[in-house]
LOTITOR-169723 format. One record per residue (C-alpha): residue number from 0; x, y, z. Coordinates in nm, 4 decimals, decimal comma. Each point is the difference from the previous one (the first is absolute). Example, Ala and Ser with C-alpha at 12.3 -4.5 7.8 and 13.67 -1.06 7.14 Angstrom:
    nr          X          Y          Z
     0     1,2300    -0,4500     0,7800
     1     0,1370     0,3440    -0,0660
This chain:
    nr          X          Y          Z
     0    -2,1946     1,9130     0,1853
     1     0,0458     0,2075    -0,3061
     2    -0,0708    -0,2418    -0,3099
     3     0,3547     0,1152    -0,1711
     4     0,2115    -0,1603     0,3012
     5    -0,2334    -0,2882     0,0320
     6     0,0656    -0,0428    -0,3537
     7     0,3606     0,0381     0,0877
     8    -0,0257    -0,1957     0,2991
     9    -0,1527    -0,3252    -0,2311
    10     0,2575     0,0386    -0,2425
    11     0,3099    -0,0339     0,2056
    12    -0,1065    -0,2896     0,1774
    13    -0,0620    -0,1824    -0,2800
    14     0,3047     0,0879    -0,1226
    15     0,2101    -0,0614     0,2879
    16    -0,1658    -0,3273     0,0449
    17     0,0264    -0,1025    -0,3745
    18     0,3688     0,1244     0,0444
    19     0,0715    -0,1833     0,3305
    20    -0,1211    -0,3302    -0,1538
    21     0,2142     0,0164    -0,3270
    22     0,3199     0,1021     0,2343
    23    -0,0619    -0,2773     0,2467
    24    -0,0354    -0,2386    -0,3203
    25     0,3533     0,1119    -0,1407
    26     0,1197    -0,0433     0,3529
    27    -0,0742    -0,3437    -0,0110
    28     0,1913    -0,0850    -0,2828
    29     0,3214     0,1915     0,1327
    30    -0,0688    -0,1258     0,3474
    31     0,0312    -0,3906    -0,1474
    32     0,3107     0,1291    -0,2348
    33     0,1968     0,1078     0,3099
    34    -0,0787    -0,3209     0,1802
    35     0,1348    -0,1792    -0,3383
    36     0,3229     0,1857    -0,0645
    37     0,0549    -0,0429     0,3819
    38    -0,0409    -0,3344     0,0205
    39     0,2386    -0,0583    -0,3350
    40     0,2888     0,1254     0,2399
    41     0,1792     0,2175    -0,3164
    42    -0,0891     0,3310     0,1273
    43    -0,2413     0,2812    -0,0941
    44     0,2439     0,0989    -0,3218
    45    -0,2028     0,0506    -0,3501
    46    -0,3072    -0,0853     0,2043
    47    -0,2087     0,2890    -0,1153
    48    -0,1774     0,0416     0,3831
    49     0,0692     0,3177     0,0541
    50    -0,0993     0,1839    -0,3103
    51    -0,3112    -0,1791     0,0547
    52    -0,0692     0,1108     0,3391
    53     0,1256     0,3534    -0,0613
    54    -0,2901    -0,0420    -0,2945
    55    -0,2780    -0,1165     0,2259
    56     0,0855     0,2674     0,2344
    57     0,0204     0,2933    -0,2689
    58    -0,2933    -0,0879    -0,1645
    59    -0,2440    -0,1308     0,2122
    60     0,0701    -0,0195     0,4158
    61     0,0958     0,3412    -0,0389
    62    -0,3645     0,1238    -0,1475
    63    -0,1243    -0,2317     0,2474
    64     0,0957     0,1774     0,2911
    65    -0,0920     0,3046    -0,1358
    66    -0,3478    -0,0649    -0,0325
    67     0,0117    -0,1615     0,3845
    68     0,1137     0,2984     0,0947
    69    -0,3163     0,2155    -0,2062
    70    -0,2373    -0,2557     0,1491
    71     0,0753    -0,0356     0,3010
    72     0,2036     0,2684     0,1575
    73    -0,0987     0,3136    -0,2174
    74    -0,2607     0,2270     0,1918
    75    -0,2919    -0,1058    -0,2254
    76     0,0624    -0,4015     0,1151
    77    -0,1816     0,1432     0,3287
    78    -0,3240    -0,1420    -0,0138
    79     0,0183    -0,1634    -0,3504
    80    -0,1895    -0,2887    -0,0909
    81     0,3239    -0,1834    -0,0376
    82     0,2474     0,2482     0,2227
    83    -0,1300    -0,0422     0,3538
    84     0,3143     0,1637     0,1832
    85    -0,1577     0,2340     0,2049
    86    -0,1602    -0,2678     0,2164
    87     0,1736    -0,1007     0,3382
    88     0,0093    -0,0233     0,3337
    89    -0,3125     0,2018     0,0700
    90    -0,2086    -0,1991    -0,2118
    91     0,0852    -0,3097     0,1902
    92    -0,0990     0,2353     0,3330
    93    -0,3378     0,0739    -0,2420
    94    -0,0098    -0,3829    -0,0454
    95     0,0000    -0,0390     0,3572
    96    -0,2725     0,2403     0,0845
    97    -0,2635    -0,1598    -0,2572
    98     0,0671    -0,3334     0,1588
    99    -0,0677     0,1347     0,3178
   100    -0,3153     0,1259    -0,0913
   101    -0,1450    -0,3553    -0,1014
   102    -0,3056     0,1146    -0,1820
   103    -0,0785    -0,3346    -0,1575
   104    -0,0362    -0,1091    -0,3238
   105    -0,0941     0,3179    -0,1471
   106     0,3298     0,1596     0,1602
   107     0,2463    -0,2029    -0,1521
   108     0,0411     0,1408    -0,3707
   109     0,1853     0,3336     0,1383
   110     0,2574    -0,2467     0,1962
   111     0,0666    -0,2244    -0,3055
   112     0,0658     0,2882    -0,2422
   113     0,2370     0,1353     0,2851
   114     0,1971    -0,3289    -0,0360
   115    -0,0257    -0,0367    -0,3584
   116     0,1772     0,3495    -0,0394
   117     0,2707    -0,1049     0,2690
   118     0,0569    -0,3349    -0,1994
   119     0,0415     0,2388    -0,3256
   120     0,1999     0,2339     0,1872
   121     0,2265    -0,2415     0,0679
   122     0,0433    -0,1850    -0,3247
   123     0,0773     0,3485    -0,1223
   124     0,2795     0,0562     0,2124
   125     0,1050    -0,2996     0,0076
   126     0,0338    -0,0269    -0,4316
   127     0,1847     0,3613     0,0177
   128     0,2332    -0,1429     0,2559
   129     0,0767    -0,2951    -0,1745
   130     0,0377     0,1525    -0,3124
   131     0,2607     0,2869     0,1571
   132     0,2498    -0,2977     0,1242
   133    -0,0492    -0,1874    -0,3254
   134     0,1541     0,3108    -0,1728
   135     0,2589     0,0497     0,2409
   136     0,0630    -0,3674     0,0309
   137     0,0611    -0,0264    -0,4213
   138     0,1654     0,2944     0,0250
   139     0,2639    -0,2484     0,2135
   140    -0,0512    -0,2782    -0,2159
   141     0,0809     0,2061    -0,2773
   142     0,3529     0,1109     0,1102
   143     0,0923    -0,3053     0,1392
   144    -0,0819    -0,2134    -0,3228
   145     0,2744     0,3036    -0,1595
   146     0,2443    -0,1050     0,1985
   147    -0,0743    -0,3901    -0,0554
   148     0,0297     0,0300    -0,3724
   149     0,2260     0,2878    -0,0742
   150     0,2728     0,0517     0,2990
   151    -0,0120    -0,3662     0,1478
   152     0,1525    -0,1463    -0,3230
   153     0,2533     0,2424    -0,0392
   154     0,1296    -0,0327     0,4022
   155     0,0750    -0,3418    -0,1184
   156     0,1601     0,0288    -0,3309
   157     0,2227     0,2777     0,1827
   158     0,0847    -0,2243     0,3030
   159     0,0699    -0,2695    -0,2812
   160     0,2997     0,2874    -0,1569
   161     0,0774     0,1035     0,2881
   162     0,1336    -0,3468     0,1235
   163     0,1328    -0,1350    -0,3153
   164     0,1972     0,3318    -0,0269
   165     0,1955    -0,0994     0,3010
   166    -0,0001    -0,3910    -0,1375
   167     0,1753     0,1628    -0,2987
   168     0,2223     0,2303     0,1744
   169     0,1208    -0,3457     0,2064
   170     0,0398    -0,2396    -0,2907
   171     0,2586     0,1827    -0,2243
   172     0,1930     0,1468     0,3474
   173    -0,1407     0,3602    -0,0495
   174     0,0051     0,2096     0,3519
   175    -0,2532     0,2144    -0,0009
   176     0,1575     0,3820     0,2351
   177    -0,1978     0,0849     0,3121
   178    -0,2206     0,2662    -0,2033
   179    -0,0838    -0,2774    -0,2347
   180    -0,0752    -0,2531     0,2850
   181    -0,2201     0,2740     0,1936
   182    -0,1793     0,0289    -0,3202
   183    -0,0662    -0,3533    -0,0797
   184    -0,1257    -0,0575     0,3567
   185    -0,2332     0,3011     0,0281
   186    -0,1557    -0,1208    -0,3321
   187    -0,0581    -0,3149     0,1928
   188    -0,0996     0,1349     0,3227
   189    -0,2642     0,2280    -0,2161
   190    -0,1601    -0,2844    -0,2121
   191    -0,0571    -0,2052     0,2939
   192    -0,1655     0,2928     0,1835
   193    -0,2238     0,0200    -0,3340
   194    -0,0492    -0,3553     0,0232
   195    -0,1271     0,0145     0,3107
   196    -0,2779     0,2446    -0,0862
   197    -0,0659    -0,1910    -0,3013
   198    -0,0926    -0,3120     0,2812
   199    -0,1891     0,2777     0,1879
   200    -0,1529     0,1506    -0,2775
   201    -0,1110    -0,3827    -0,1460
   202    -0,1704    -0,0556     0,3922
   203    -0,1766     0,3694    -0,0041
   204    -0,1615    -0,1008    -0,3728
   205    -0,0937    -0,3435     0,1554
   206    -0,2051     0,1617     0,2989
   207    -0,1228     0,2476    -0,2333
   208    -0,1075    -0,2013    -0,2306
   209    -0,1933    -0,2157     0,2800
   210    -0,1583     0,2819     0,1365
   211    -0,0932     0,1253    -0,3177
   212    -0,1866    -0,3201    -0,1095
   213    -0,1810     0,0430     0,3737
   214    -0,1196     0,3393    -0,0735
   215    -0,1388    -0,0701    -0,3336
   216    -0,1754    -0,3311     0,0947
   217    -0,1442     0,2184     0,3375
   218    -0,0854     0,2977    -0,1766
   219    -0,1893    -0,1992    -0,2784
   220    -0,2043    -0,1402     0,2482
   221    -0,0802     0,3102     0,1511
   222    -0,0584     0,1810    -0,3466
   223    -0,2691    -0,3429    -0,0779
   224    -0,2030     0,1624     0,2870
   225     0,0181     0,3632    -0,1979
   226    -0,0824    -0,1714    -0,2996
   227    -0,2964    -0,1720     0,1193
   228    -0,1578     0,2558     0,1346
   229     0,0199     0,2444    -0,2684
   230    -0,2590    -0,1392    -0,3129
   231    -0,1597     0,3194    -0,0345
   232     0,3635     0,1475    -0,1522
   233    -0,0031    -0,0860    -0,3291
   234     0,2821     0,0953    -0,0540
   235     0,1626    -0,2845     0,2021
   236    -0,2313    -0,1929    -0,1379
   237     0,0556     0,0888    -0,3700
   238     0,3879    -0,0783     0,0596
   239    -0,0230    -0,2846     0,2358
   240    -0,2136    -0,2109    -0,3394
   241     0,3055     0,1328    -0,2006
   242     0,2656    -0,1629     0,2558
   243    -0,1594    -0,3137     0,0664
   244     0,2676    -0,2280    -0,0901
   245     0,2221     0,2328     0,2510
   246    -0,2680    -0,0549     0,2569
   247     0,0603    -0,3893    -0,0313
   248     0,3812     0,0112     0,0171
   249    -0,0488     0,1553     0,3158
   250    -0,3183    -0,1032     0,1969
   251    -0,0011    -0,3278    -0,1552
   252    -0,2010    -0,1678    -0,2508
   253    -0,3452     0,0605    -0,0100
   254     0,0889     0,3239     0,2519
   255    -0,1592     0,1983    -0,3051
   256    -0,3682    -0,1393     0,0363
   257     0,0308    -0,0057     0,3680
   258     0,1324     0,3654     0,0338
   259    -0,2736     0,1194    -0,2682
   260    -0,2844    -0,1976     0,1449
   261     0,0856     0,0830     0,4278
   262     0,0131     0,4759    -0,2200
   263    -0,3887    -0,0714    -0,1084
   264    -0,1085    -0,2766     0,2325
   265    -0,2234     0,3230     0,1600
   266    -0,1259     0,1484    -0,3565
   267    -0,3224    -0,1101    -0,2210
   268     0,2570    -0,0110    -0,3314
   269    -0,1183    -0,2475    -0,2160
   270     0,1712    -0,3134    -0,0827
   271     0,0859    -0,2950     0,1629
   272     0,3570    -0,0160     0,1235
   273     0,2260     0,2912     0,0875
   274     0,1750     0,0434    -0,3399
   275    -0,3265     0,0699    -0,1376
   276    -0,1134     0,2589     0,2365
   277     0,3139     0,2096    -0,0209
   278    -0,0313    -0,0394    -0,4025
   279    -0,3818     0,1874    -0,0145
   280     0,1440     0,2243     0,2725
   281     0,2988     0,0636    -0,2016
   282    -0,1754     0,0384    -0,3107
   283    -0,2821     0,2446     0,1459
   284     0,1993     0,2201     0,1779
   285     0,3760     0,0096    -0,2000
   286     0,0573     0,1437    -0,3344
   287     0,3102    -0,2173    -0,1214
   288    -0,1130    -0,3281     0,0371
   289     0,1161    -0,1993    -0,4152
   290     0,3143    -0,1603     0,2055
   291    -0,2778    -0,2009     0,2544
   292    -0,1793    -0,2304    -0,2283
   293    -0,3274    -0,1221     0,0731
């Protein structure tokens, strides 16, 4: 591969990985928000959800399926050491024929690089798919958490006018004509219309909001198995010792150690646990390393 795209290539999946771990981290904290302000019964009014989603998805879910779609369904993803889309049926027909052939022991490292590129293959599509209905599904969540907070509250402050109007009109024995009547009634007949997809809208950013937690927590898992597999980018690995505390929040605690340790468990870097191999990596092949310490 030309070393400009492979270059490229290293760059944007650290980034989108860097980028997919600080979005499903702010996620979190809107994701345990919602359940809060839902559970308090007073509606989604002043809650401040939706300009933080429409944030999220501006800043960083966007760029993140933008960079899926370079690495893993732009022509040079064909092939890639982490863009395996061309593989597919065939190869499990190529699969076939190599275990056919039994040729012993000696045979078997063709058929287990075969599989390994399927499994990649696989994650691959599997990361850009996920990250495609995460967009779309935020895109939902996004709208519908507008219509919680800004139209929902008004629907029921008009419905609230609208019927003491005609309290009023009762009380001090003033007949409203039939235009006046028609009025008053549509206005009722069009906030409870907007009430009901205010209830809609509120079930839509539940099942969004679900799905979207699903997504992140499936594609993180899938992205663990990128992750681990790529120590010789240093770019990822440069920016993965910067995000550390990230990389807790979301694999768990001592995730950082683990993840490190399972990129070089395969090198001769010196040191004794994972933090320390990725630090003399870091620091022999990356430039900008003041922020790492050590």
């Amino acid at each position: 591969m030309d070393p400009y795209l492979l270059r490229r290539r290293k760059e944007e999946l650290s980034f989108l990985i860097v980028r997919f771990l600080r979005a499903f981290d702010l996620f979190e904290g809107i994701y345990r928000d919602f359940r809060e302000v839902a559970a308090g019964g007073q509606g989604f009014g002043g809650s401040g959800l939706f300009q933080r989603v429409k944030d999220l998805e501006e800043k960083l879910v966007f760029e993140i399926k933008e960079k899926a779609h370079f690495l893993f369904r732009s022509p040079s993803a064909a092939g890639a050491p982490f863009g395996s889309s061309a593989r597919g049926p065939h190869d499990y027909e190529e699969l076939e024929r190599l275990l056919l052939l039994g040729q012993g022991e000696a045979g078997r490292a063709e058929p287990r690089e075969v599989l390994a590129e399927l499994r990649r293959s696989l994650v691959d599509r599997s990361i850009d798919s996920n990250i495609g209905t995460g967009f779309h599904l935020f895109m939902i969540l996004r709208e519908s958490l507008y219509q919680l907070e800004v139209y929902s509250p008004r629907y029921g402050a008009e419905l609230e006018q609208a019927e003491r109007i005609g309290y009023l009109a009762r009380r001090i024995g003033f007949e409203l004509n039939e235009e006046e009547a028609h009025e008053l009634e549509h206005i009722r007949q069009v906030v409870k219309h907007g009430q009901g997809v205010a209830a809609y809208a509120r079930e839509l950013a539940e099942r969004a909001l679900e799905r979207c937690r699903s997504l992140f927590r499936e594609t993180a898992e899938l992205l663990r198995h990128l992750i681990e597999e790529a120590g010789g980018n240093e770019v990822l690995v440069l920016n993965l010792l910067r995000e550390r505390a990230v990389l807790e929040r979301v694999y768990g605690e001592g995730a950082a150690e683990r993840i490190l340790a399972h990129m070089f468990r395969k090198t001769e870097e010196p040191g004794a646990s994972g933090l320390d191999k990725a630090l003399d990596f870091a620091k022999r092949n990356c430039g900008n390393i003041e922020a790492l310490g050590g």
